[in-house]
N, C-alpha and C positions, 0 to 999 in steps of 0.2 A: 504494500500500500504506500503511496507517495503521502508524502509529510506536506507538512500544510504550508510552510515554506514554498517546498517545490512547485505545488497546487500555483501559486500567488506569482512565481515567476514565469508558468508557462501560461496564465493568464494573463499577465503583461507584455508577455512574446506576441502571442494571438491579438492582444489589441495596436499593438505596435504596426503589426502586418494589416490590419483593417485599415488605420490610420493611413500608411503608405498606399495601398491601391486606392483608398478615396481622395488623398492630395495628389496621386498622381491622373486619376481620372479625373479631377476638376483643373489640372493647370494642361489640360489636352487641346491640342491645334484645332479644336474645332473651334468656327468664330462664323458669328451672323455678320459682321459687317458688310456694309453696300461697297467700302473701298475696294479698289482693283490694290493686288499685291505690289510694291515698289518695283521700278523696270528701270535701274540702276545706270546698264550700259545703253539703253535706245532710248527714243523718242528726241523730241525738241529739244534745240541748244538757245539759248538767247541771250545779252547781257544785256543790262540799261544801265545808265549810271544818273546820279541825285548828288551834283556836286550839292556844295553847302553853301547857303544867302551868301556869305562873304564871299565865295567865289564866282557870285555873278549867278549861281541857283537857285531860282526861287521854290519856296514853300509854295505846295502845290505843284510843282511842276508834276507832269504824271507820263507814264508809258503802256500801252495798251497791248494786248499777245494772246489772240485767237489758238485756242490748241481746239482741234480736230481728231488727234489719235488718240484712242480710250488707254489710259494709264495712270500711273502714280507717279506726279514728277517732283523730284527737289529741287530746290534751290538757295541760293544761298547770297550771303553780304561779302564780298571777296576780301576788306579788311576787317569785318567784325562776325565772321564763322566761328574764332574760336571762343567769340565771346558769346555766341548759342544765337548767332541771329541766319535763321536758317527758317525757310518754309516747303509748305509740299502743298501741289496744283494735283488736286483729283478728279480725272476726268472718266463721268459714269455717264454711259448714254442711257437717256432716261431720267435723268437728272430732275429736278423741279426748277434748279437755278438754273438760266442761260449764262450770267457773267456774276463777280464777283469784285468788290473794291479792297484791296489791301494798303492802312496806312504804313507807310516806311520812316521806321525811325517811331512812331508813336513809344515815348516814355523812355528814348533811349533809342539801345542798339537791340530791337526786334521788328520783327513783319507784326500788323494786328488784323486781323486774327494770321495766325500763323498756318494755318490747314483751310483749305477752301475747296470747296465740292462743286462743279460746273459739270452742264450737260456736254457733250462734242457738241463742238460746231460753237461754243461757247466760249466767251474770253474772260483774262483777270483783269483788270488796272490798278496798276502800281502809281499810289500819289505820297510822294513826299512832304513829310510832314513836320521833317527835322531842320532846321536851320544850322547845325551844330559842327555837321561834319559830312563829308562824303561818304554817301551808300553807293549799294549796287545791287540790281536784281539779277543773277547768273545762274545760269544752268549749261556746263562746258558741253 
């Protein structure tokens, strides 16, 4: 007969292994999202650039960019990437949005909103909103 000790640790074992297949069956690749997966090396390349007031760029200035191919696209601030000013253009056909406005520079060094969801055949605009410093909207 097992001691009641033993009893207590191979009930501990057994919830241990319950534990592991129910955190690992909730952290599972399944995902409802509407986003198409990141397409890293294809699609659209683009850059703009939002010098800063002092250099003759005005607040407001804006750049406009029709994407057509259904994907997930990044992009980014070519001098303030590593400072997490990065966005991604999600194009789902189907979509309810046709186009989407992104301020550049709002509060700093970010895109606002940072993620934007467009139908194809749909565009963003990038409006600077910074007076501070030169951005960039790029996608190499």
């Amino acid at each position: 007969m097992l001691s009641r000790s033993t009893r207590a640790l191979s009930a501990l074992a057994a919830l241990a292994v319950v534990m592991t297949v129910a955190l690992v069956t909730s952290c599972s690749s399944n995902s409802s999202s509407t986003a198409p997966p990141p397409n890293p090396g294809t699609g659209p390349t683009f850059s703009y650039a939002f010098p800063a007031a002092a250099a003759g760029g005005a607040i407001g200035t804006s750049n406009k960019r029709v994407f057509n191919e259904v994907g997930s696209w990044g992009y980014h601030c070519i001098p303030h990437q590593s400072a997490g000013m990065v966005g991604t253009v999600n194009v789902v056909k189907g979509s309810p949005n046709d186009s989407a406005l992104v301020s550049v520079g709002a509060g700093g060094f970010n895109f606002s909103p940072s993620t934007v969801t467009i139908d194809s055949g749909g565009y963003v605009r990038w409006v600077n909103v910074s007076g501070l410093t030169t951005h960039t909207v790029t996608r190499p």
